[in-house]
NUKE-698159 format. One record per residue (C-alpha): residue number from 1; x, y, z. Coordinates in nm, 2 decimals, m for minus. Layout:
NODE     i     east    north       up
NODE   NUM        X        Y        Z
...
//
This chain:
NODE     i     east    north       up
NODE     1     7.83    12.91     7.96
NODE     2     7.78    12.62     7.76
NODE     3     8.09    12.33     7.75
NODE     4     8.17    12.11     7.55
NODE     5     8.41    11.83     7.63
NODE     6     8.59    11.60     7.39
NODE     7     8.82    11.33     7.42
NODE     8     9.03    11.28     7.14
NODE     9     9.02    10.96     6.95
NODE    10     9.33    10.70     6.96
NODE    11     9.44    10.50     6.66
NODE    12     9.38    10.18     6.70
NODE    13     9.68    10.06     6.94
NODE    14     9.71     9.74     7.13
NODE    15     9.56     9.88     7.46
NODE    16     9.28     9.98     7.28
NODE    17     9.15     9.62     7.16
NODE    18     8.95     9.82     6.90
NODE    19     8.91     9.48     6.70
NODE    20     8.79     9.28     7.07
NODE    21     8.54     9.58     7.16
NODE    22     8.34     9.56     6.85
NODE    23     8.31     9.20     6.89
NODE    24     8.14     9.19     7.20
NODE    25     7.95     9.52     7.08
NODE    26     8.07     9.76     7.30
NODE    27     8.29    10.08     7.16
NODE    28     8.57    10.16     7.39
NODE    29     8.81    10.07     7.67
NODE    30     8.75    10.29     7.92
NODE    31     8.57    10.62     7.98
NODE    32     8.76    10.97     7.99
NODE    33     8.83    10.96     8.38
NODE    34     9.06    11.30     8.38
NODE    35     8.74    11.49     8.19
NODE    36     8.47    11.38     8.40
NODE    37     8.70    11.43     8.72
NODE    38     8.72    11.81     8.53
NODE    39     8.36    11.84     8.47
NODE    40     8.31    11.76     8.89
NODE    41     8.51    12.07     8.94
NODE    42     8.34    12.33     8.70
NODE    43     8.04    12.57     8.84
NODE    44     7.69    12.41     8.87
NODE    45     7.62    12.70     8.64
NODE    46     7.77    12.59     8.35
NODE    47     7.59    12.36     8.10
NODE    48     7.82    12.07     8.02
NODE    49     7.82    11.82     7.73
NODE    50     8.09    11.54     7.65
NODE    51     8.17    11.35     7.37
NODE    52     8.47    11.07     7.36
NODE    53     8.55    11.03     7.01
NODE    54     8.61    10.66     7.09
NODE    55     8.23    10.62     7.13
NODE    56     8.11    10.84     6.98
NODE    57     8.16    11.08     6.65
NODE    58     8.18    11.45     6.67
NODE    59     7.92    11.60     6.50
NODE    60     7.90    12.00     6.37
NODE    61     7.56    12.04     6.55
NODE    62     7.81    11.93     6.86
NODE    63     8.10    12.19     6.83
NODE    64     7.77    12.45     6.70
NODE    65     7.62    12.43     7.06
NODE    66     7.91    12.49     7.22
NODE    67     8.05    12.82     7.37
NODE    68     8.38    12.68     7.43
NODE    69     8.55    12.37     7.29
NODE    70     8.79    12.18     7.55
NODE    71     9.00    11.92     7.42
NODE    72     9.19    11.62     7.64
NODE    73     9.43    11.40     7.53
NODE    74     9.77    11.23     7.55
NODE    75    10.05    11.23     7.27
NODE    76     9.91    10.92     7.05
NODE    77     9.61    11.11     7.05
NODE    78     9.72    11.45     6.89
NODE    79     9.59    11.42     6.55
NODE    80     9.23    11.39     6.69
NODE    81     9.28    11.69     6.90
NODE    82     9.43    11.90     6.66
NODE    83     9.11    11.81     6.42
NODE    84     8.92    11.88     6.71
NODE    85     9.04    12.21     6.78
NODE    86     9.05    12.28     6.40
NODE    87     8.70    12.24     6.32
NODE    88     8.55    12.43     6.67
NODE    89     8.76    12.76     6.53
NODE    90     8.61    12.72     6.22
NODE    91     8.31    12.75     6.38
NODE    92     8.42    13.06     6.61
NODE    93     8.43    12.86     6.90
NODE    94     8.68    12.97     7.21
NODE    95     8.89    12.64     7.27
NODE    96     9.11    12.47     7.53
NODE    97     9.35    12.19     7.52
NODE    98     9.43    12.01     7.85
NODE    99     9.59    11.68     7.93
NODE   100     9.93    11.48     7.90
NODE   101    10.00    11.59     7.56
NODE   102    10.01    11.97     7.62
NODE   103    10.13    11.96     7.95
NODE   104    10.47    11.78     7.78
NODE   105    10.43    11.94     7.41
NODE   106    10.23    12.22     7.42
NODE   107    10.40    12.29     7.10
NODE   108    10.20    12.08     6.90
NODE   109     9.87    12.28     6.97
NODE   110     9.94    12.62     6.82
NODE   111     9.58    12.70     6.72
NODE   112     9.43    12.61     7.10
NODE   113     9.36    12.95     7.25
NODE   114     9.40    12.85     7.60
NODE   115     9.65    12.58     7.64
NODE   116     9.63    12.40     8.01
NODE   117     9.91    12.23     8.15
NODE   118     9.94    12.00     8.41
NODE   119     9.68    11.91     8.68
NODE   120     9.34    12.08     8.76
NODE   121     9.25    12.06     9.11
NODE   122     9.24    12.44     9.26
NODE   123     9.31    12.63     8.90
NODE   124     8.92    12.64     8.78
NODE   125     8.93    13.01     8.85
NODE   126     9.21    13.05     8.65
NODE   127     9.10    12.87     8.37
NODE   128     8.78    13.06     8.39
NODE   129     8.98    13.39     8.35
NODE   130     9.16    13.25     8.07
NODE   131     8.86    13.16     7.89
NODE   132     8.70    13.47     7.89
NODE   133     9.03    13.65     7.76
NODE   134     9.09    13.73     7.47
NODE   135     9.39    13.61     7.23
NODE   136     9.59    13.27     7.33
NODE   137     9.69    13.18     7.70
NODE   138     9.90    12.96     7.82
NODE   139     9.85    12.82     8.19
NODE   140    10.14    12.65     8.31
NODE   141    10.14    12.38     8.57
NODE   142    10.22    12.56     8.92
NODE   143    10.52    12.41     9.10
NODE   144    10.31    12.32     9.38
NODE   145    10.12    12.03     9.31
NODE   146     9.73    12.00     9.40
NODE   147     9.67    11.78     9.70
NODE   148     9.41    11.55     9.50
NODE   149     9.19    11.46     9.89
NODE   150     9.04    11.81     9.69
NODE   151     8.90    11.59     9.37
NODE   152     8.57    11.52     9.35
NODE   153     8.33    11.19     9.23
NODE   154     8.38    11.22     8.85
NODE   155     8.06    11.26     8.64
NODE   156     8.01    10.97     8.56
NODE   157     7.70    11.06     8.42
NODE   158     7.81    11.22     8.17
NODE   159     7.88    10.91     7.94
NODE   160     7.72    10.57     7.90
NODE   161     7.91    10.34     8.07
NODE   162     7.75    10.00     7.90
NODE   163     8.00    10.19     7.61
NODE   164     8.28    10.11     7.76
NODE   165     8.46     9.73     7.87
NODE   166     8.58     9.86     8.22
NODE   167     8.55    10.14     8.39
NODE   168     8.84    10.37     8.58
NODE   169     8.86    10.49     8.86
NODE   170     9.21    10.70     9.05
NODE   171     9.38    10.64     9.39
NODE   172     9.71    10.85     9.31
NODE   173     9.95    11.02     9.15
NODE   174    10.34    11.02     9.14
NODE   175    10.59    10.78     9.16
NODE   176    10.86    10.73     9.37
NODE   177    11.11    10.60     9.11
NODE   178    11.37    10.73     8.91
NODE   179    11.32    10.56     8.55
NODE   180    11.53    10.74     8.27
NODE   181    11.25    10.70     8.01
NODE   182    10.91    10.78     8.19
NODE   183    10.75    11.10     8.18
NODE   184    10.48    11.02     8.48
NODE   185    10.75    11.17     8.74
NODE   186    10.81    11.48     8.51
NODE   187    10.38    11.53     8.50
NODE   188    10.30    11.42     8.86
NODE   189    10.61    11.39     9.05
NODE   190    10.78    11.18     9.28
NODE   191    10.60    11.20     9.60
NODE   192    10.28    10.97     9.53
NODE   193     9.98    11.15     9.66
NODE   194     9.65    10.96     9.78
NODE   195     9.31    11.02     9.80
NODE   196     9.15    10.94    10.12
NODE   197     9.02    10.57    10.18
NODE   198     8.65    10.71    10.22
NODE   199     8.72    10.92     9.84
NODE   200     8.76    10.61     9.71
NODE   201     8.48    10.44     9.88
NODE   202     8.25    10.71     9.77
NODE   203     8.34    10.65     9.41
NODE   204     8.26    10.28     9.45
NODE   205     7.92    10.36     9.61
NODE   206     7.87    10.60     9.29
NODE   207     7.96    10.36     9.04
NODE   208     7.75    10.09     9.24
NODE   209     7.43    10.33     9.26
NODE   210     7.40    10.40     8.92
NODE   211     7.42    10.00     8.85
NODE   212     7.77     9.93     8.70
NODE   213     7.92     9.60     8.82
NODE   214     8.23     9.49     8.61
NODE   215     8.58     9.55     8.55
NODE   216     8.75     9.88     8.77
NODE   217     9.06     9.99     8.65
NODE   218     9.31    10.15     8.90
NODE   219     9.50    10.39     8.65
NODE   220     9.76    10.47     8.90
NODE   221    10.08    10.42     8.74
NODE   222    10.23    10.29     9.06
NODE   223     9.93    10.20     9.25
NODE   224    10.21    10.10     9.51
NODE   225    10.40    10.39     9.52
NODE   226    10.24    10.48     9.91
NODE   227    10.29    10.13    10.06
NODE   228    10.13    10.24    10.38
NODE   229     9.82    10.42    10.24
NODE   230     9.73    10.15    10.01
NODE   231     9.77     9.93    10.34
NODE   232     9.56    10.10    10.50
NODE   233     9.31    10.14    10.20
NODE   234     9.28     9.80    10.09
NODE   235     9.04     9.65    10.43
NODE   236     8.80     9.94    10.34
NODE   237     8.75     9.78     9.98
NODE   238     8.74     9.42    10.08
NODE   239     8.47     9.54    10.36
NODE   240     8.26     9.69    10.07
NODE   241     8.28     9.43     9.81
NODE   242     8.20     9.17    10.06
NODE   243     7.88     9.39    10.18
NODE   244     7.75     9.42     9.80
NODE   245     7.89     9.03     9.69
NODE   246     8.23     9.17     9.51
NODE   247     8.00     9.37     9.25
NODE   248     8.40     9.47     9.10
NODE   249     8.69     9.31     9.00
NODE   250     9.01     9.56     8.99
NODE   251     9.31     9.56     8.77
NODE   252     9.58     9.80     8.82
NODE   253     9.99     9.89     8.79
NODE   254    10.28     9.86     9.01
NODE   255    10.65     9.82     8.99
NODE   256    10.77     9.43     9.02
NODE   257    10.90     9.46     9.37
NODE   258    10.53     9.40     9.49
NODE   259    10.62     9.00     9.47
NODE   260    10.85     9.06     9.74
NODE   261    10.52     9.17     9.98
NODE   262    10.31     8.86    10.01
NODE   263    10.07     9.04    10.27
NODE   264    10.00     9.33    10.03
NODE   265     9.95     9.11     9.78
NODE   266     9.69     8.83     9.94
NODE   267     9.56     9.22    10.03
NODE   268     9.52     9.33     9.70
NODE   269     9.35     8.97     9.56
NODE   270     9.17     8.97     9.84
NODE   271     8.98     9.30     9.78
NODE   272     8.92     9.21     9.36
NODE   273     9.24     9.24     9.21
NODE   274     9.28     9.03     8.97
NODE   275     9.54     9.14     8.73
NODE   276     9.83     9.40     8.76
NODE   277    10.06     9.60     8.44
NODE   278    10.43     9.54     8.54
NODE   279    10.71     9.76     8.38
NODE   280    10.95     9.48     8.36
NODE   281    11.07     9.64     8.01
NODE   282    11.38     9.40     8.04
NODE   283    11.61     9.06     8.13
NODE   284    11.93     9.29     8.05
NODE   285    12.06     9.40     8.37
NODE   286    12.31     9.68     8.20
NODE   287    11.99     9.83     8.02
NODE   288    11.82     9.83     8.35
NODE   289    12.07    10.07     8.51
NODE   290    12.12    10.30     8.23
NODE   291    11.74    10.33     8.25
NODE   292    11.78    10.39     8.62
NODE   293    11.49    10.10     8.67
NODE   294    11.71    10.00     8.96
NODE   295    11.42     9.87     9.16
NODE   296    11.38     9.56     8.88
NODE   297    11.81     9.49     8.97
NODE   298    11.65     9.38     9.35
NODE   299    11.44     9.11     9.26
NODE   300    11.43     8.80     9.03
NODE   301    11.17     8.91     8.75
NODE   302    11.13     8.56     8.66
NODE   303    11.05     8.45     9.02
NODE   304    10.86     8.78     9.07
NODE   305    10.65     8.67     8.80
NODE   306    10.58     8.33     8.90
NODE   307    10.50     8.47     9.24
NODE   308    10.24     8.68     9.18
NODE   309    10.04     8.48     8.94
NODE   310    10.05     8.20     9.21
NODE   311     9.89     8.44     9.45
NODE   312     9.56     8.51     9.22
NODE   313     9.71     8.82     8.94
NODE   314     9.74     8.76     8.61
NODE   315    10.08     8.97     8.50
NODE   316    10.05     9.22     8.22
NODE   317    10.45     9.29     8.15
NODE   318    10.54     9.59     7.99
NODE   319    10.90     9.55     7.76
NODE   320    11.12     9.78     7.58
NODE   321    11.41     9.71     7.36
NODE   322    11.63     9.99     7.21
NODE   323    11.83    10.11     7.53
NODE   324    12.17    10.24     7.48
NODE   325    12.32     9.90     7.62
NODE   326    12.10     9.66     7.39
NODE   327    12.25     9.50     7.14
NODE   328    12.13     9.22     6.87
NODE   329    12.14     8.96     7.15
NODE   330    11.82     9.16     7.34
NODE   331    11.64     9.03     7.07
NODE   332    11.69     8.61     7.21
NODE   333    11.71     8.79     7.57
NODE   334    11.36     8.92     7.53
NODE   335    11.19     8.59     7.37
NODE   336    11.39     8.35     7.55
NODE   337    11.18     8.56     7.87
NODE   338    10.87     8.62     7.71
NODE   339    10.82     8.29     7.52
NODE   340    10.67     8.07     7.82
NODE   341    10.61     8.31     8.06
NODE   342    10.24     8.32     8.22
NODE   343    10.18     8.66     8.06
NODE   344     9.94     8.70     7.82
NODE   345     9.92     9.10     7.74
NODE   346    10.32     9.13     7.69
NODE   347    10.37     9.46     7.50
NODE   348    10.71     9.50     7.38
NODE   349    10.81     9.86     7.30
NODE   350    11.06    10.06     7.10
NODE   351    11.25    10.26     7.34
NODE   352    11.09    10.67     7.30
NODE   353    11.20    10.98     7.43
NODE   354    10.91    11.18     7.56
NODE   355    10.92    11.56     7.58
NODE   356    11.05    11.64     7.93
NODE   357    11.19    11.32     8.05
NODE   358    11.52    11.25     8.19
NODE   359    11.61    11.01     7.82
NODE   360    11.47    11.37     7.64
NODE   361    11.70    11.59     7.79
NODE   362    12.01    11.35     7.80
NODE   363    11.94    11.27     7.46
NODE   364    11.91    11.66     7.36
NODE   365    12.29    11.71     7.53
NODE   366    12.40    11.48     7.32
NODE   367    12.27    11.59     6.99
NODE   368    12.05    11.24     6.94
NODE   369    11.72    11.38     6.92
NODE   370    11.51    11.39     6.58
NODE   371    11.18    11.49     6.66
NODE   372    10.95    11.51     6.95
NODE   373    10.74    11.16     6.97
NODE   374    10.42    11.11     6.87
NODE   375    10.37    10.82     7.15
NODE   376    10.36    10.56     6.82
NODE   377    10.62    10.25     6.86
NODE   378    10.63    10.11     6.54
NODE   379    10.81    10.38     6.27
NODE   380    11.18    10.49     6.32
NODE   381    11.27    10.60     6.66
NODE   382    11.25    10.99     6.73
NODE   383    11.61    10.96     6.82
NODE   384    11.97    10.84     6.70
NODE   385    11.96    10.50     6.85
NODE   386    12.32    10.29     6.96
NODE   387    12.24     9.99     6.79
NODE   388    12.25     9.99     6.41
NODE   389    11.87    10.13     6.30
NODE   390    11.78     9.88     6.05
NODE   391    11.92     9.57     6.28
NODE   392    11.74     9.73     6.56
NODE   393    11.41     9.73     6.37
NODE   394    11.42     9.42     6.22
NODE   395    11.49     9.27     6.51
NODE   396    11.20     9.42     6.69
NODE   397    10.97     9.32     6.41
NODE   398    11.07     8.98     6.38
NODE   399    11.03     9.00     6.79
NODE   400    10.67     9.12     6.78
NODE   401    10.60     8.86     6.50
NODE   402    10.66     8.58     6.75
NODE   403    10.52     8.71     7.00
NODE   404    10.18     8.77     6.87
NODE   405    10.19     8.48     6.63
NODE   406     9.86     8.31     6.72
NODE   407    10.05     8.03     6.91
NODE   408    10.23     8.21     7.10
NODE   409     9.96     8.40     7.25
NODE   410     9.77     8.06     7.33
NODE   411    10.04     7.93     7.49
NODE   412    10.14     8.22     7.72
NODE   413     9.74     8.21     7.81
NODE   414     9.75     7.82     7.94
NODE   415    10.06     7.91     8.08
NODE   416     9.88     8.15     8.29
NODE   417     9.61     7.93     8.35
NODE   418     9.85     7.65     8.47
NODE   419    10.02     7.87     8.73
NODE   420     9.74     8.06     8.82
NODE   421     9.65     8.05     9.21
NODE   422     9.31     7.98     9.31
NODE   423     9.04     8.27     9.28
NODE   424     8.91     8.41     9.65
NODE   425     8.63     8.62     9.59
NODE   426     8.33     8.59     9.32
NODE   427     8.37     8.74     9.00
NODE   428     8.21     9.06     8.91
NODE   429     8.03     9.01     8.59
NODE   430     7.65     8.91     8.63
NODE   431     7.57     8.58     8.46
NODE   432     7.41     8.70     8.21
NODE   433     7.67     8.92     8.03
NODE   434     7.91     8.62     8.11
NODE   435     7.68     8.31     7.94
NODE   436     7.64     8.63     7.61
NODE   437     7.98     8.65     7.56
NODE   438     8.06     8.29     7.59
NODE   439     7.80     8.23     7.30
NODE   440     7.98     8.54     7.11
NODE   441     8.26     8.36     7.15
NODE   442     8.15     8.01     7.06
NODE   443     8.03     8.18     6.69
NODE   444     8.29     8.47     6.66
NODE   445     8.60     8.27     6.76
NODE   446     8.50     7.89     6.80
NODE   447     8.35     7.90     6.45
NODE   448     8.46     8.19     6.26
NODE   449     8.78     8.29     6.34
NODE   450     9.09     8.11     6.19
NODE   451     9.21     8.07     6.58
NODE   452     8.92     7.84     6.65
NODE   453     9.19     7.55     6.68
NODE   454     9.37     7.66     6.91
NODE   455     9.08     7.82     7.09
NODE   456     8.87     7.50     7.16
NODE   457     9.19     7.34     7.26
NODE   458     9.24     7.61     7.54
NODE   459     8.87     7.64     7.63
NODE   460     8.92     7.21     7.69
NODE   461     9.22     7.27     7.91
NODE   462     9.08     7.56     8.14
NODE   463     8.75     7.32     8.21
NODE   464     8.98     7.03     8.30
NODE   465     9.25     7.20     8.48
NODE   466     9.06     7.50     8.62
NODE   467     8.69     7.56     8.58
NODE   468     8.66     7.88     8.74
NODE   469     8.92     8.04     8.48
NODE   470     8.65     7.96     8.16
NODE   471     8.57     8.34     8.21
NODE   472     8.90     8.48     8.23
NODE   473     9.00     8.24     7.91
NODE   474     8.73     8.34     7.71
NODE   475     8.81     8.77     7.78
NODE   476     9.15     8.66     7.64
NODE   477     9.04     8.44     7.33
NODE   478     8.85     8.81     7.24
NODE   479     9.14     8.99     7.36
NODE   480     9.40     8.76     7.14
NODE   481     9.17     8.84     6.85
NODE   482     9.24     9.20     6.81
NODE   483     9.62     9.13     6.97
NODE   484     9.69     8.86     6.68
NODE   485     9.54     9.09     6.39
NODE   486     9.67     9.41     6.52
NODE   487    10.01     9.30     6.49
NODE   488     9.96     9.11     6.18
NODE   489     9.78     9.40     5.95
NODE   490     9.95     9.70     6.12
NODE   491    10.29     9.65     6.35
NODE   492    10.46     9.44     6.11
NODE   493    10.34     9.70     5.81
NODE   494    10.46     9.97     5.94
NODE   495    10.82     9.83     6.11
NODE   496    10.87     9.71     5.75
NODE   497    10.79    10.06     5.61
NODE   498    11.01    10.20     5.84
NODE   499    11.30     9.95     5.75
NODE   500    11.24    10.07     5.38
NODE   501    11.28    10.45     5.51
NODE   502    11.61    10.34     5.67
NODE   503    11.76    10.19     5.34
NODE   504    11.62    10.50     5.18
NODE   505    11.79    10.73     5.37
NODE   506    12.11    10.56     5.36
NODE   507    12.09    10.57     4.99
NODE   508    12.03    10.95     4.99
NODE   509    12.33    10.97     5.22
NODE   510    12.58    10.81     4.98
NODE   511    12.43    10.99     4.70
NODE   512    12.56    11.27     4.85
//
């Protein structure tokens, strides 16, 4: 049976740095780790292709040598897959839709003919079965979920990973927490579950022997969430990137409270951690408890902060405004925070509800819900929000004006940099990709771009005040570049079109 395996293609979103990719001439972020963790479980027997729409484009001759079409993908990415799954039926092709997105909405996927929720380990007989049935099936997720010391090495080989700017790689799944508005509990639980320590080594030595060295990127959403495994996991790492001279540098998630762990944290920089997603989503204390992020009530998230970019990782903080509890003073609350903290990538959201979360069904008691989200921030939120809807928008766009205006980005970087705690293992980029893109960046950004100002002011400061950070300031003069333009020529578009749908809608209402 012949397989075909396409990732759906997102918009261009901040997280994808679509505009910083092409720059340095590769064409994605990251690989599609949950397909080629899917393709290690299928029989040797079947002949597999994949294609990431990020990298790639899906050609007919693609879909036409097919025998079935599988389709991944989260909720941003549903156009795509929908297209996807549109043009392999045209062609007669048996298809499959797997992922985040149908697992919440599998709604949204009518014409899939085998619709796969929830997580894969153990169920390849089943969705073997369901492929070679006729009419539509819908798997749903068992209530028992897989113990993932079952996943295999992901086939790596089945993309090119010079494509891609990082590569990831998975420890767990679950979180322990309890937030109101995250749908990672609802998909994978509360109990995190681990892989092994020598699973993970084996994917290192994988990734190693086929000649990567670069950026790894954890994608637990709570890489944390098992104190005591991680603990345990961490030595094994540092052992092997000592052994092969720190071939990786690792960036990951956690919740905040990791400033209050010191040891885990030298732990964590000292195995080639260098940066870390934060949900901090908040300074408002009252939105923090109707959220139930009641683990960001325990610590200082300022000090927090300030902690952990002392001890060596570079803070990307995750914001929301919108709660129930916000009102126009979140606005001030939010920049007042964000303004000259060391945190370059600080993505402020519009509160969503997801399908299946605690906010979805709370909001659906109470009558608030529009429509289910499409995972996109920056129209009118898919639910009847507290706070006045135009203030609330205007606010946010106003919000996400200053805090990718070009200045502010530079300033939160040599914040960073002034903060920053000293470095204590090589970086993992060879010299020569480093010494290319610092020439890329002398022409695209030092010469061409209408930053260059502030750029060779920055690049000035980092060799006086810290040498060893010219690297890590020059990833972020091509990161700001797609940051600073993004928001310019497509988040502050769309909030204003979305303001003009508000007054619209208001007008139609007193018409009536």
């Amino acid at each position: 049976m012949k397989i075909l395996l396409v990732y759906a293609e997102f918009p261009i979103t901040y997280w994808g740095f679509q505009y910083a990719t092409r720059m340095v001439g590769q064409k994605a972020t990251l690989p599609p780790l949950g397909m080629l963790t899917l393709a290690a479980m299928f029989p040797a027997q079947w002949q597999l292709r994949l294609v990431d729409r990020n990298a790639h484009p899906l050609e007919d001759a693609d879909l036409r040598w097919a025998d079935v079409v599988m389709v991944g993908g989260m909720l941003i990415q549903t156009d795509s897959m929908n297209d996807t799954l549109q043009r392999a039926a045209k062609l007669g092709k048996r298809t499959v839709v797997g992922g985040p997105a149908p697992t919440t909405a599998p709604e949204l996927f009518e014409m899939a003919d085998v619709v796969f929720r929830g997580e894969a380990e153990g169920r390849i007989d089943s969705l073997a079965e369901a492929i070679a049935a006729s009419g539509r099936v819908i798997l749903d997720a068992p209530e028992e979920r897989p113990d993932i010391t079952t996943s295999p090495i992901p086939r790596y080989d089945l993309v090119t990973l010079s494509d891609y700017s990082s590569v990831s790689l998975q420890y767990s799944r679950g979180c322990p927490y309890l937030c109101e508005f995250c749908d990672i509990i609802e998909i994978f639980g509360r109990r995190p579950r681990v892989k092994t320590a020598p699973q993970v080594l084996l994917e290192l030595k994988a990734l190693h022997e086929v000649g990567y060295r670069g950026r790894i990127f954890f994608v637990d959403d709570n890489f944390i969430g098992n104190r005591r495994a991680v603990r345990k996991m961490l030595p094994e790492i540092t052992a092997f990137q000592k052994e092969n001279n720190y071939p990786f540098s690792f960036y990951t998630e956690a919740t905040v409270d990791l400033a209050s762990d010191t040891k885990l944290t030298a732990e964590m920089v000292q195995a080639g951690f260098g940066s870390v997603f934060l949900g901090i989503e908040t300074p408002s204390a009252a939105s923090l408890k109707e959220s139930g992020k009641t683990q960001n009530l325990r610590i200082n998230l300022r000090d927090a902060i300030d902690t952990l970019t002392h001890a060596g990782l570079e803070i990307m903080g995750g914001f929301i405004v919108g709660f129930d509890n916000d009102d126009q003073e979140i606005f001030r609350l939010q920049r007042e925070f964000i303004s000259d903290a060391p945190i370059p990538l600080a993505m402020v959201g519009l509160l969503s509800a997801l399908p299946g979360t605690a906010l979805w069904r709370r909001l659906e008691r109470e009558g608030r819900l529009r429509e289910t989200s499409s995972g996109d921030q920056f129209g009118r939120p898919n639910f009847d929000p507290t706070m006045d809807e135009r203030t609330l928008l205007s606010g946010y766009a106003e919000l996400m004006a200053e805090v990718y205006s070009a200045e502010s980005y530079y300033r939160r970087c040599r914040a960073h940099i002034d903060a920053a705690g000293p470095t204590p293992s090589p970086q993992a980029l060879p010299s020569r990709a480093r010494l290319k893109d610092f020439g890329r960046s002398i022409v695209k950004i030092g010469i061409v771009s209408p930053r260059r100002r502030l750029f060779w002011s920055l690049l000035a400061h980092t060799a006086r005040r810290s040498p060893g950070k010219v690297e890590w300031m020059i990833i972020h003069a091509f990161q700001g570049e797609h940051l600073i333009r993004y928001t310019d020529e497509h988040v502050i578009p769309r909030l204003h079109k979305a303001i003009a749908e508000t007054q619209g809608a208001d007008r139609a209402a007193a018409a009536r």
